[in-house]
N, C-alpha and C positions, 0 to 999 in steps of 0.2 A: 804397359810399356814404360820401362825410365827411359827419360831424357837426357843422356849425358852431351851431346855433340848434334844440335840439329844440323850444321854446316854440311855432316858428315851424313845425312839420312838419304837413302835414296825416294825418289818424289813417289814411291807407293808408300815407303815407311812414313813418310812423312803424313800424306794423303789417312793414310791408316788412325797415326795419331789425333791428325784433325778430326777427323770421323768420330773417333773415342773422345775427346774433349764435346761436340757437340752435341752426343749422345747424352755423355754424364754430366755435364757443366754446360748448360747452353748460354747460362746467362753468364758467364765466366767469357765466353766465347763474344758477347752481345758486348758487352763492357769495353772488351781488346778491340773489338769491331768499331766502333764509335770512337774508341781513342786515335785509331787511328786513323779515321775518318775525320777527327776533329772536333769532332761532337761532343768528349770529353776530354776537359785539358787536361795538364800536366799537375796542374794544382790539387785536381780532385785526383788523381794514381795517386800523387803523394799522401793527399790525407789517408784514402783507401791500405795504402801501403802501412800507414803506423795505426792500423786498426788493429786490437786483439784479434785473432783466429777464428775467434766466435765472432765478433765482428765483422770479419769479413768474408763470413760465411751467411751473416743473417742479412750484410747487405744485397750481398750476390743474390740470394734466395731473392728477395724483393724485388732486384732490379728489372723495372720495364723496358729498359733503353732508351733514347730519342728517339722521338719523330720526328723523322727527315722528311722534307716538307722539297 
């Protein structure tokens, strides 16, 4: 599914997509979780964000997430 307008999804589409991210990207999904959580600043999105592709694929691969304690 592309993402043009989440504003505009209705909460199955949307439900749907979250499904398909946790399925195929879970640690993708772990990352956004914890950021928003606060568990990852804004410093580390940024480094993450000027990583090559590859990069930012072999970190996702890797990531365990925090332990929320």
């Amino acid at each position: 599914m592309t993402v043009t307008d989440l504003n505009n999804m209705t909460e199955k589409e949307f439900d749907a997509f979250m499904n398909g991210v946790k399925e195929k990207n879970p640690n993708l999904l772990q990352f956004t979780a914890d950021f928003i959580n606060g568990f990852v600043t804004s410093q580390e999105v940024e480094r993450f964000l000027k990583m090559k592709p590859s990069q930012q694929q072999e970190y996702l691969k890797n990531y365990k997430g925090v332990k929320h304690e």
